[in-house]
C-alpha positions in Angstrom: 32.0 -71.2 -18.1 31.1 -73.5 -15.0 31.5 -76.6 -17.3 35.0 -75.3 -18.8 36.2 -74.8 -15.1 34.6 -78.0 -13.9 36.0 -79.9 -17.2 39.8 -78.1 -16.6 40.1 -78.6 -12.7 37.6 -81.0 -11.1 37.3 -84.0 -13.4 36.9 -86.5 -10.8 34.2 -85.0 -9.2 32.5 -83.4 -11.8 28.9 -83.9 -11.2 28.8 -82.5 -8.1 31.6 -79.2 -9.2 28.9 -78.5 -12.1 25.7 -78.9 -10.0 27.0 -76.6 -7.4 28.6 -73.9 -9.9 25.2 -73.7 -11.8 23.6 -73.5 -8.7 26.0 -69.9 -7.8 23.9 -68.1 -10.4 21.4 -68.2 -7.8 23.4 -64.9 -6.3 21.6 -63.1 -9.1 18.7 -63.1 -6.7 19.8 -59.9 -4.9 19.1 -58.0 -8.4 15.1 -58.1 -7.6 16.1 -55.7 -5.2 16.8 -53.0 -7.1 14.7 -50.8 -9.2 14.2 -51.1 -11.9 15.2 -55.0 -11.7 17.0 -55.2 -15.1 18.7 -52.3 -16.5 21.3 -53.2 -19.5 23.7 -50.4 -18.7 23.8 -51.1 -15.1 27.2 -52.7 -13.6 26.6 -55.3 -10.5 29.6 -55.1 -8.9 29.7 -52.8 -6.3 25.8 -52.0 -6.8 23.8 -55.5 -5.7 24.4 -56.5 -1.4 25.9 -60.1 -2.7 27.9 -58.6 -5.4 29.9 -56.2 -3.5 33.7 -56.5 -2.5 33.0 -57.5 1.1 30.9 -60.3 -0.2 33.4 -61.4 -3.2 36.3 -61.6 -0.5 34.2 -63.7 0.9 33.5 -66.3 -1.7 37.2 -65.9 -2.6 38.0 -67.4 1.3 35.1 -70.3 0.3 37.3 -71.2 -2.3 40.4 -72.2 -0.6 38.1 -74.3 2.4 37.8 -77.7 0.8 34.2 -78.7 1.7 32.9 -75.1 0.2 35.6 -74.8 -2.8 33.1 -75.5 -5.1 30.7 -73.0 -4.4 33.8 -70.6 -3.5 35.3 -71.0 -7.0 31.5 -70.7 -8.5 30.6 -67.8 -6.9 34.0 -66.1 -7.7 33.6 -67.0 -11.6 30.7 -65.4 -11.5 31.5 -61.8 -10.0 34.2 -62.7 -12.5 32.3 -63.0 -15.1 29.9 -60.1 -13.8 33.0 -57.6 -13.5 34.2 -58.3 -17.4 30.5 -57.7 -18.2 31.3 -54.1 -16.8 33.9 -53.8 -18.8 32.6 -54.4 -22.1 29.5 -52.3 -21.0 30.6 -49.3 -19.0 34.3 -49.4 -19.6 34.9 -49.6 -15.9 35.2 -52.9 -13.7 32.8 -52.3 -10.8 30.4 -49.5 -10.3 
């Protein structure tokens, strides 16, 4: 998904758009927190510290400051990303 953005909106600078972007999946971290660590029927929004709504409004400001609009618009495809997840798995979009 990072490289369909990248390749739709930040042509120009698209080395540095798709380095930072793959680098956002590094939010995941906060899931060794929880216990168990992987559970297939578990939604992450709501449930992991960087993926709650507090957080996301966060990343969503990120993405409108130019020098952090990469990892903004990363970060926010991801919980995007994560919150479709929950759908297709739980039938609800956040936990």
């Amino acid at each position: 998904m990072p490289a369909i953005v990248v390749g739709l909106f930040f042509r120009l600078h698209w080395k540095q758009a798709y380095i930072v972007m793959m680098l956002t999946m590094l939010v995941d971290i906060d899931h060794l927190l929880a216990n168990p660590v992987y559970d297939p029927s578990r939604c992450s929004i709501n449930f992991h510290p960087l993926h709650r709504f507090v957080p996301i409004a966060i990343y969503v400001l990120l993405s409108f400051i130019p020098k952090t609009r990469f990892l903004g618009i990363g970060l926010v495809v991801h919980m995007l990303l994560d919150s479709l997840d929950c759908q297709l798995t739980n039938g609800t979009w956040y936990h």
